[in-house]
N, C-alpha and C positions, 0 to 999 in steps of 0.2 A: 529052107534051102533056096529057096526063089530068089529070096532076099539079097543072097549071100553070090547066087549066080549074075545080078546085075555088072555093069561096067562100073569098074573104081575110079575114084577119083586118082590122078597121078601127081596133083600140084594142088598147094592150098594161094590163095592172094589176098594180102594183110592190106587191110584199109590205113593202116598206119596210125603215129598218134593224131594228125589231123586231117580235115583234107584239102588242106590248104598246102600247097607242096611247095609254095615260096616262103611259108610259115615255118615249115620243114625242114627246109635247106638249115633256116638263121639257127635252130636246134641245135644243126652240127656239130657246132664249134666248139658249144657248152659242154654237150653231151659227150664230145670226145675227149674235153681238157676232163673232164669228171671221171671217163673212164681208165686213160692213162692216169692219173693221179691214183685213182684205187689199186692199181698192179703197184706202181714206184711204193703206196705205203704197205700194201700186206707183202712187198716182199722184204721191204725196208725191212719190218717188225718179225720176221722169219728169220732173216741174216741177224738181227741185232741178239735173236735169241739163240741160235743157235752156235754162235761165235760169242758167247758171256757167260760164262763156266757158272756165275754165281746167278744166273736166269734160268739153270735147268732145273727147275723146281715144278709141281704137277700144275700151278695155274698158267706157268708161263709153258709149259708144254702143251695145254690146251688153251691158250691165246695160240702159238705159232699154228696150229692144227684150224684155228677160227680163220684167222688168215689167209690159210692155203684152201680153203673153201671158198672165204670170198673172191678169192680171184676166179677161180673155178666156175661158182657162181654166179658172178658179176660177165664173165668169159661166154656161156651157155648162150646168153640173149642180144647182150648190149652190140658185139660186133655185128651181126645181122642186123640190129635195129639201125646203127650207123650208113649200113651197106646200103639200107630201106628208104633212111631219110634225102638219099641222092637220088633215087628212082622212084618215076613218078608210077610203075605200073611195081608191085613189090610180092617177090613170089617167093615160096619155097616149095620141095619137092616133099609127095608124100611122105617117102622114108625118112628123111631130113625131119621135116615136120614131129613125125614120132621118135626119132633120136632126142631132138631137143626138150622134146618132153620129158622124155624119160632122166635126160640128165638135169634139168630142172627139178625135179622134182627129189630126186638124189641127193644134192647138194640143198637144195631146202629143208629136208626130212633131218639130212646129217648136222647140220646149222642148230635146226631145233633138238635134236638129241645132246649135241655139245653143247650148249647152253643152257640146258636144264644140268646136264653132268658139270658144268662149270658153277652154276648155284649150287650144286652138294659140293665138291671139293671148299668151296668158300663157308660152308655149314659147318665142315667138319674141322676146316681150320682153327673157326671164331670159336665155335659151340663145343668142342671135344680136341683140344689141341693137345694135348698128354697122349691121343692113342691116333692122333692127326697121322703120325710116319707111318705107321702101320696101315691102318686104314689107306692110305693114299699112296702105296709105296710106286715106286716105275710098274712091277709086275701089274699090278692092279689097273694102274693108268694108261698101260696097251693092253689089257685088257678093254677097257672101258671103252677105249677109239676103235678097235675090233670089232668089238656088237653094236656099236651105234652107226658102223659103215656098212656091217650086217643088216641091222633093223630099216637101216637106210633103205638099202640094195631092195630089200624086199617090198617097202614100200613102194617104192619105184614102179619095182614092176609087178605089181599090182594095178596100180593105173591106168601103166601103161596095156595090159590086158584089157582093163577094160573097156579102154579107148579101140585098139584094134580088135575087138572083137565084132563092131558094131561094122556096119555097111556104108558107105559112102560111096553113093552111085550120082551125086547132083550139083548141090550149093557147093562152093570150094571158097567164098568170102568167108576168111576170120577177120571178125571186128575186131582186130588188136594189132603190135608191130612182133609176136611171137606165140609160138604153138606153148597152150596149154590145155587143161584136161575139159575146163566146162566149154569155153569156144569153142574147141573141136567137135564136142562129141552133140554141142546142136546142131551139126551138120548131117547126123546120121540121118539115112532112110530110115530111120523107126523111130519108134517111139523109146526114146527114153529118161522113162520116169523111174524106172527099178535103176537102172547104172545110175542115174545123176545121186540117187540117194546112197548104196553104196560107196559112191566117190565119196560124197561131202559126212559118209559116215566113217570112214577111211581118215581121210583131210585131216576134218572136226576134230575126231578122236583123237590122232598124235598132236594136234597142236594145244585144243581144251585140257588133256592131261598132263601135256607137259609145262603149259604156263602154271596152273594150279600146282604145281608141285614144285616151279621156281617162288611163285607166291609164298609159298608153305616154308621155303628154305628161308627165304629173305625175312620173313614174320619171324620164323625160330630166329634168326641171328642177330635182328633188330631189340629182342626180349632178353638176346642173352647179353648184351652190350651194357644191360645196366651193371651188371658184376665186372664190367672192362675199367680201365682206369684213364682219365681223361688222354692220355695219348694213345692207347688201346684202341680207344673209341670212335678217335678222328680219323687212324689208321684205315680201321672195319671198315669205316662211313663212308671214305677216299674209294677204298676198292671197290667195296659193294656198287658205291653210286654209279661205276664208271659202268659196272654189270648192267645193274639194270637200265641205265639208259640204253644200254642196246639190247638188253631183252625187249623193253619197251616199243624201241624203232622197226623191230623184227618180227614180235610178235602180232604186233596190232594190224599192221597189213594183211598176215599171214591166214587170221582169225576174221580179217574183216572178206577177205578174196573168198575162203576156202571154209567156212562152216556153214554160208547161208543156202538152201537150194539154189536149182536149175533156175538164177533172175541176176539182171546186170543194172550197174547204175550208169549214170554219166563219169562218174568220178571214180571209174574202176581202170579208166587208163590212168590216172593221175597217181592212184595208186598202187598201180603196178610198175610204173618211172620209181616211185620212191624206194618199193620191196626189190626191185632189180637193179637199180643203177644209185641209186642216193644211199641206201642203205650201207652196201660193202666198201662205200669211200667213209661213213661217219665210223665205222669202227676202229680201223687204225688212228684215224682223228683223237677218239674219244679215249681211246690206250694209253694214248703218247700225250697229249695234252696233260692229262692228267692223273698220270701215274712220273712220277720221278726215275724209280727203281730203271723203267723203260728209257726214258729221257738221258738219265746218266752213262748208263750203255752205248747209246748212240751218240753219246761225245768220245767218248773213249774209245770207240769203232774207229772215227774221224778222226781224232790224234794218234792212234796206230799207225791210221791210213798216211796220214800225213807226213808223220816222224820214219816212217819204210819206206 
């Protein structure tokens, strides 16, 4: 109780990504053309699908839902980080602080749930495509966005409990440009070695099971491509590859941040720029580049537009 009766902290002060604040400034430019670019493509890739009668199909129903995350997403950090890169002293307020947590962690959790559910829809298309409609029908597929905004939610605040449950009567330096759950919670007055393992048991767990189980989809679909026929096969190959490249770009940060305990590196800002701001711009990149079906849509968006 003693603990808990101390003065709180009311503001945290982000050391930013460097501390060179003329370094910072030159940032700006990139980091803002990179974040406008990420909204203009995930909304592009939203209108293209939702205006293309022959796009509402379940992969392209959870691309448009990928989307609308990463802006979400990309939204949670990047404008504060922009705000941060112009001020040499860079603050946010307690509550603020735990809001952005909490919806960080939301849209990371729901990221990694639909993209493990976007490896099974693509399993079941290759590997069982006779009982593919049934399986995958709409009903099923809001269902699936349902629980995984569920499993989300809960995740979240999880965390976030754990975070505010701790005391914070002292240090208000986060070495970062944004609240998250291990920076913060080594600010507490106490010791914490039981929450940091919880957390990283929490983390660990939804990201280690969920990649193992896009692993597991991608190997079944890979094995079953040899009964495909050479244009079958290039098709799969097309889609699959576009997935996993961004399972790949998403996961690996995800798993490098959040499985290992209470210890930080040099290269944990470098990789929190890539899982926050470089990431949600390479996914519509990587849709549209190299998927046609998407590319064809957004000609014919463009010739409607033009021809009205």
């Amino acid at each position: 109780m003693g603990a808990l009766n101390q003065t709180r902290v009311t503001e945290f002060v982000f050391l930013g990504l460097t501390d060179n604040w003329a370094l910072e400034i030159l940032f700006f430019i990139p980091f803002t053309v990179t974040y406008v670019l990420t909204l203009l493509g995930n909304v592009l890739i939203v209108v293209t699908i939702v205006f293309t009668p022959h796009l509402h199909t379940p992969m392209y129903f959870f691309l448009s839902n990928l989307s609308f995350i990463d802006i979400c997403h990309s939204s949670v950090t990047v404008p504060k980080m922009l705000e941060g890169l112009l001020l040499e002293r860079k603050t946010i307020s307690f509550d603020n602080c735990i809001a952005q947590l909490f919806f960080l962690h939301l849209f990371a959790c729901a990221e990694i749930f639909l993209l493990t559910i976007m490896a099974y829809d693509r399993y079941a298309a290759i590997c069982i495509p006779l009982h593919y409609p049934k399986v995958m029908n709409l009903k099923v597929c809001v269902q699936l966005v349902f629980a995984l905004w569920l499993g989300a939610t809960v995740h979240s605040l999880v965390q976030t409990f754990l975070t505010i449950r701790l005391p914070y009567c002292g240090p208000n330096i986060i070495d970062s440009y944004f609240c998250d759950v291990p920076p913060v919670i080594k600010l507490a007055c106490t010791d914490t070695y039981l929450t940091g393992i919880l957390i990283v048991s929490n983390s660990g767990t939804i990201s280690l099971t969920c990649f193992l189980a896009l692993v597991a989809s991608y190997t079944a679909i890979l094995f079953s491509l040899r009964k495909q026929s050479a244009e079958g096969r290039r098709k799969a190959l097309s889609t699959c590859s576009s997935h996993f490249m961004v399972v790949a770009l998403f996961f690996g940060p995800c798993i490098f941040l959040y499985t290992r305990p209470d210890s930080s590196f040099s290269i944990d800002k470098v990789v929190s720029v890539f899982y926050t701001v470089v990431t949600p711009l390479l996914n519509p990149l990587i849709y549209t580049l190299r998927n046609e079906e998407v590319k064809n849509a957004m000609k014919h968006l463009r010739q409607r537009r033009i021809c009205s």
